[in-house]
N, C-alpha and C positions, 0 to 999 in steps of 0.2 A: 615103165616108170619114168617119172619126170625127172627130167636134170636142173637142179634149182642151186648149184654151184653156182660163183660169180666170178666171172674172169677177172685178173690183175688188169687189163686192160681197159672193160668196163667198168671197173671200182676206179682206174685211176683217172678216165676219159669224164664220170661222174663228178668225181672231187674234183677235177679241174675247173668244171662249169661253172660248181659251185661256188666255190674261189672266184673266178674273174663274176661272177654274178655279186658279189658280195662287193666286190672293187667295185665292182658301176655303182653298186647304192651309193658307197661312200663319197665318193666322186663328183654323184650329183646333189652332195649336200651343201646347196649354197641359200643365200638371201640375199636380199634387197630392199634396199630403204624408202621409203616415199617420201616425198617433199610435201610437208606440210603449208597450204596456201591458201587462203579466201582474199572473195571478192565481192562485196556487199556488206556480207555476214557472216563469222564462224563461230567454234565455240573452244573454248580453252577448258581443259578437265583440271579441277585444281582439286591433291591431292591421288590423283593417278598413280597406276604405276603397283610393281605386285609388293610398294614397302607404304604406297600411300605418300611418296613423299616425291609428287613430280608435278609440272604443270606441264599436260599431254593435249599439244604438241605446245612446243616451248624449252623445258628443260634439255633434250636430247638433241635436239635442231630446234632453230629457230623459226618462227612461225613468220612466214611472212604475208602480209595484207596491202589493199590498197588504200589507196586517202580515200575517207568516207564510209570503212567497213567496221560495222558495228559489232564488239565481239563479246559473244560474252561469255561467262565467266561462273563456270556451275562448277560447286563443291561437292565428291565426291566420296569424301572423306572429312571428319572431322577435326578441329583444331590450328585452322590456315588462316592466315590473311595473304594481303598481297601490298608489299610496301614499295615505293618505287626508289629505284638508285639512280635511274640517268633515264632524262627523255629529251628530246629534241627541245632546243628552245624555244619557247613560245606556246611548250605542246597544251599542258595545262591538268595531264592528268593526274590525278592524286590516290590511282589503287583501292586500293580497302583495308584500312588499317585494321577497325575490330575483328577480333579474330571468329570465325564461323564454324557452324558445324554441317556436316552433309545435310544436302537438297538446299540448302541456302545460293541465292548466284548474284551475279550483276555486271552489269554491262556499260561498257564506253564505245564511243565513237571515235577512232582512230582518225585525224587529219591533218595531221602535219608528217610529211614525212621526216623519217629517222632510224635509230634506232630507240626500245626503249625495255630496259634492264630492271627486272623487278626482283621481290624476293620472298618467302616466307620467312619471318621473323622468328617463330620459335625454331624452324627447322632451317635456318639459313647455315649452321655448321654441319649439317650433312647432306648439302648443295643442293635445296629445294628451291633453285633459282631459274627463273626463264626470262626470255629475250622476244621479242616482240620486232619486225622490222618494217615498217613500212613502206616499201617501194612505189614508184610511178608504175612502172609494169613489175609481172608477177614471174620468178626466171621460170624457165623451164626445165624441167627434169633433164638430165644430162644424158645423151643417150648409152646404154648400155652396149658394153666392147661386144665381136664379136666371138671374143678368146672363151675359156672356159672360166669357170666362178671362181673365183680366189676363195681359196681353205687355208683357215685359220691355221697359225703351226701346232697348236694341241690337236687339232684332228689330224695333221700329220703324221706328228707322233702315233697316234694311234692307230693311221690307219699300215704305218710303218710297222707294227708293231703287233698287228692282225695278220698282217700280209707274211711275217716271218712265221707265227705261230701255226699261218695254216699250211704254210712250203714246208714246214720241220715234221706236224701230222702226215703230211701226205707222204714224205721221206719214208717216215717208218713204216707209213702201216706198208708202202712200196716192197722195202728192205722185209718186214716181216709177211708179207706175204709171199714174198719170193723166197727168203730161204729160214722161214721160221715155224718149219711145222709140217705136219701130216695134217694136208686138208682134205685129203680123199677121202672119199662114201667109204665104209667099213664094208669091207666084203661080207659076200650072206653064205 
């Protein structure tokens, strides 16, 4: 006859794995940003973003370009312009006031350096606004530490919060395994 009992030591050596395997997931849940940058030509998504209401890359970070880089400017979504608040003196651009709807684009030639701060008009009260930078050189990506990923304090929490819930199962089924029962085969 086969012995298909489970030792308290294999059940507890099992949940253990399990556990510190579930801590590594958490652990390595990190990200990272990319630096949005052109140099010649890029393109700005206007109306991006999962509410439709971003200029991608722009809104979130700044986009930055060289003098001479021509960018343009495709509508993703319907109901946008793009009106300007602040551009370098001398610069000359003037945006796009009427307001568009998707697949509609258009494009300027960036050549004065600055900065240059635009907005969507209908949607400028729930911060449909981007920033434009023009630089001489383009920075470079910062390089990454080489610590582990900074987590957010909500996934803290939780993983604080995982971490009790599965030390407190493992307690019992411990305690109940050891002194909670008749686990033996039933005699024949």
């Amino acid at each position: 006859m086969e012995d298909d009992t489970l030792s308290r030591r294999s059940f507890i050596r099992g949940a253990a794995g399990a556990t510190a395997a579930a801590g590594a997931v958490a652990a390595g849940a990190g990200t990272a940003a990319a630096q949005a940058t052109a140099d010649g030509e890029g393109t700005v998504e206007v109306g991006a973003g999962s509410d439709g209401l971003k200029y991608t890359p722009g809104t979130d970070e700044p986009f930055y370009v060289t003098p001479g880089t021509t960018v343009t400017f495709d509508w993703v979504s319907g109901g946008h312009n793009i009106a300007v608040n602040s551009q370098p003196e001398g610069a000359g651009w003037e945006g796009h006031s009427p307001i568009e709807d998707e697949g509609f684009s258009t494009e300027f030639t960036f050549e004065t350096v600055g900065v240059y701060e635009y907005v969507c008009e209908p949607h400028a009260s729930v911060g449909m606004e981007g920033t434009i930078e023009v630089v001489e050189e383009l920075p470079t990506p910062e390089p990454t530490a080489a610590g582990p990923p900074e987590v957010p304090d909500s996934a803290k929490s939780l993983g604080i919060a995982s971490f009790i819930a599965m030390v407190s199962t493992l307690g019992f089924a411990f305690l109940f395994t050891k002194y909670g029962g008749d686990y033996e085969p039933p005699e024949e």
